[in-house]
C-alpha positions in Angstrom: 167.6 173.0 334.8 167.0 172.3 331.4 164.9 169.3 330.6 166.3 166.6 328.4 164.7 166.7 324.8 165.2 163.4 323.2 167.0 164.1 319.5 166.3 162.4 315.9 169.4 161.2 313.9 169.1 163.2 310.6 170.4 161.3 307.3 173.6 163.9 306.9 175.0 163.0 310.3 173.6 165.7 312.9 170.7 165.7 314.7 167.6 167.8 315.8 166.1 168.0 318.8 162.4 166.2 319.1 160.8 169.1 320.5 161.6 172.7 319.3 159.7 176.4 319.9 158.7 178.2 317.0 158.1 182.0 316.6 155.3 182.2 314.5 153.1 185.0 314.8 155.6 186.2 318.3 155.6 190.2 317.4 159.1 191.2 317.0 159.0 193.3 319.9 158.1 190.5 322.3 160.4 187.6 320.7 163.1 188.2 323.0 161.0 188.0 326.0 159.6 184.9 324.7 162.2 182.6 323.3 164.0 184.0 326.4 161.8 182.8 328.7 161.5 179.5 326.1 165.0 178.7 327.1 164.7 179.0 330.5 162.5 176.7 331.1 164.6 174.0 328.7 163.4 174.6 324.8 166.6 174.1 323.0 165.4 174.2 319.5 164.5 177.7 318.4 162.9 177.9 315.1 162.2 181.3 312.8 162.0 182.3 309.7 163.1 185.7 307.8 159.2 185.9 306.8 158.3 186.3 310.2 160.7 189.3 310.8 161.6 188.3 314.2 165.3 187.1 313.8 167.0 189.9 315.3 165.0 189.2 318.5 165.4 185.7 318.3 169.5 186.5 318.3 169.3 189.0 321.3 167.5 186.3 323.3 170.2 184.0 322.5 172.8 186.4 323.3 171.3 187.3 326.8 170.6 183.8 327.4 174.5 182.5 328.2 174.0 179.3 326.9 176.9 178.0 325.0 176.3 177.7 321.0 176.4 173.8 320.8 173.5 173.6 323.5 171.5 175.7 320.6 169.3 174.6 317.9 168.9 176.8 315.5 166.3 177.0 312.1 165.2 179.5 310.2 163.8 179.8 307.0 164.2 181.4 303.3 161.6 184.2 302.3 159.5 183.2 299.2 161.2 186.4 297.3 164.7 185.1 297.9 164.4 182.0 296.0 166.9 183.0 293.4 170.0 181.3 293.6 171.8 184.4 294.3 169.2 185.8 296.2 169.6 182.9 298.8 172.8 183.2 300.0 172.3 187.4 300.5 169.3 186.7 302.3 171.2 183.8 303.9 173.9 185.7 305.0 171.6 188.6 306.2 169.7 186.2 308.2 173.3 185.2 310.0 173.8 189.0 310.9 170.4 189.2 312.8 170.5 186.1 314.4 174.5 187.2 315.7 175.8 183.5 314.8 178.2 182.6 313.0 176.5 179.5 311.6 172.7 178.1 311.5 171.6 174.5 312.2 169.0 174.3 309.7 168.0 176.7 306.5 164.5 175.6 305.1 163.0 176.9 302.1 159.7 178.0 303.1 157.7 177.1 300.3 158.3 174.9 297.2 156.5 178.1 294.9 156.0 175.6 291.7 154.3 178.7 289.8 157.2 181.3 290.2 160.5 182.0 289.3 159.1 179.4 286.2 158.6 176.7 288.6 162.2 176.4 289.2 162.4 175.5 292.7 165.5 172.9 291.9 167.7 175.9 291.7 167.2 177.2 294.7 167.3 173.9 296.5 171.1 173.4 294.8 171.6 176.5 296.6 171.1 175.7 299.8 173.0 172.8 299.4 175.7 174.5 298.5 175.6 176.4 301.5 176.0 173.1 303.4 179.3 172.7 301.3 180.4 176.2 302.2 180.2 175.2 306.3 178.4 178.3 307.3 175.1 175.8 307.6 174.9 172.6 309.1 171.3 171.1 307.7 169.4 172.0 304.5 166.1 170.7 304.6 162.6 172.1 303.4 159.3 172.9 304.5 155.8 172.0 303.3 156.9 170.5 300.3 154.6 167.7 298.8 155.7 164.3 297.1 155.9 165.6 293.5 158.1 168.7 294.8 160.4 166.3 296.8 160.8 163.8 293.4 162.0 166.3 291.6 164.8 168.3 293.8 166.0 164.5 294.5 166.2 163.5 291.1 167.8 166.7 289.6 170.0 167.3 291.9 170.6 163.7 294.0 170.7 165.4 297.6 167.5 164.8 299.7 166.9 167.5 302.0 167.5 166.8 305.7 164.0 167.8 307.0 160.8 168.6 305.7 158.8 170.5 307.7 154.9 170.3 307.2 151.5 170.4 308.5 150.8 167.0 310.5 148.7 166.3 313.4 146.1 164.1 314.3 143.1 165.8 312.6 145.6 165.9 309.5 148.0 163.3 309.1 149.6 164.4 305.6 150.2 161.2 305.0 151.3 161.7 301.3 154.3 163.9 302.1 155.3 161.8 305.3 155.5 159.0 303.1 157.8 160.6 300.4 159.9 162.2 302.9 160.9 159.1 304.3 161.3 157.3 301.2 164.1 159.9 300.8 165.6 159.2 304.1 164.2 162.9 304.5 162.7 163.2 308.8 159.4 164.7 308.8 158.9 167.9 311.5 155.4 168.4 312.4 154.7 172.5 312.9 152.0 172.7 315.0 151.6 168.7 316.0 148.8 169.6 318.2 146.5 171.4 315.5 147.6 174.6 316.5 145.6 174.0 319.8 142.2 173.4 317.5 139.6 170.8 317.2 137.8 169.8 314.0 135.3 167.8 316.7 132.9 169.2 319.3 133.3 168.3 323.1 
């Protein structure tokens, strides 16, 4: 039976599950196994990215698993070399195609990448939202994205992304980028909210 996994109201009207699985470092040719046997045992938030060249995977264990779409959480994330406008709704509609669905819950860019593309991380954010417009995505949110990079993509294009998924746990509370987030209205995902299993202290 799957557990019951509490889920945060997000400011565009959905909602995310509290707890979700990520992929991260999963080999592609043990993904399946793993997020399959993630949803047996009640993870309902699957979360990839198309860095991590595991979304193909990710969709076959989705497949196998039976589970109706609307009992799925879905995120991945856009590759730093797809940041231009263009380039991210390709590489958006390539990550569809692996993952077998016909729509994603939540599209993150990656990375903010301030010194590429001349800094212009704005148009690729105004991207993504447009995707939101389009229906194929539900949520466009970002990840590890600092104050300064969440100012701007507010002010220049007045849509505050949905998530912002950083590093926060208690040996490093990020407490800059929580803040700004949720002056935005923006809910803050933790990835790896245990310290990715480390300690900075001795026992």
């Amino acid at each position: 039976m799957a557990s019951a996994i509490p889920e945060i109201a997000l400011h565009d009207g959905t909602s995310i599950p509290q707890l979700g699985f990520g992929t991260y470092l999963v080999p592609p040719e043990d993904t399946a196994e793993v997020v399959g046997q993630a949803l047996e045992v009640g993870y309902r938030h699957i979360d990839t990215a198309q860095m991590y060249r595991n979304e193909a995977a990710v969709g076959e264990a989705i497949a196998a698993s039976g589970l109706p779409r609307d009992e799925l959480y879905v995120t991945t994330k856009l590759a730093n070399r797809y940041h231009r406008p263009e380039d991210v709704r390709r590489s958006f509609e390539r990550s569809l195609e692996r993952l077998g669905l016909e729509q994603v819950d939540l599209f993150l860019i990656h990375w903010p990448l301030p010194t590429q593309y001349d800094g212009d991380y704005v148009s690729t954010w105004a991207a993504m939202t447009e995707l939101v417009r389009e229906g194929r995505l539900r949520s466009a949110g970002v990840s590890n994205f600092q104050p300064a990079h969440l100012d701007r993509i507010v002010a220049e294009t007045g849509v505050a992304p949905a998530v912002n998924q950083i590093e926060a746990h208690p040996y490093f509370c990020n407490d800059g980028a929580r803040a700004a987030s949720t002056a935005h209205g923006t809910a803050v995902e933790a990835w790896g909210p245990l310290g990715q299993g480390k300690s900075s202290t001795t026992p």
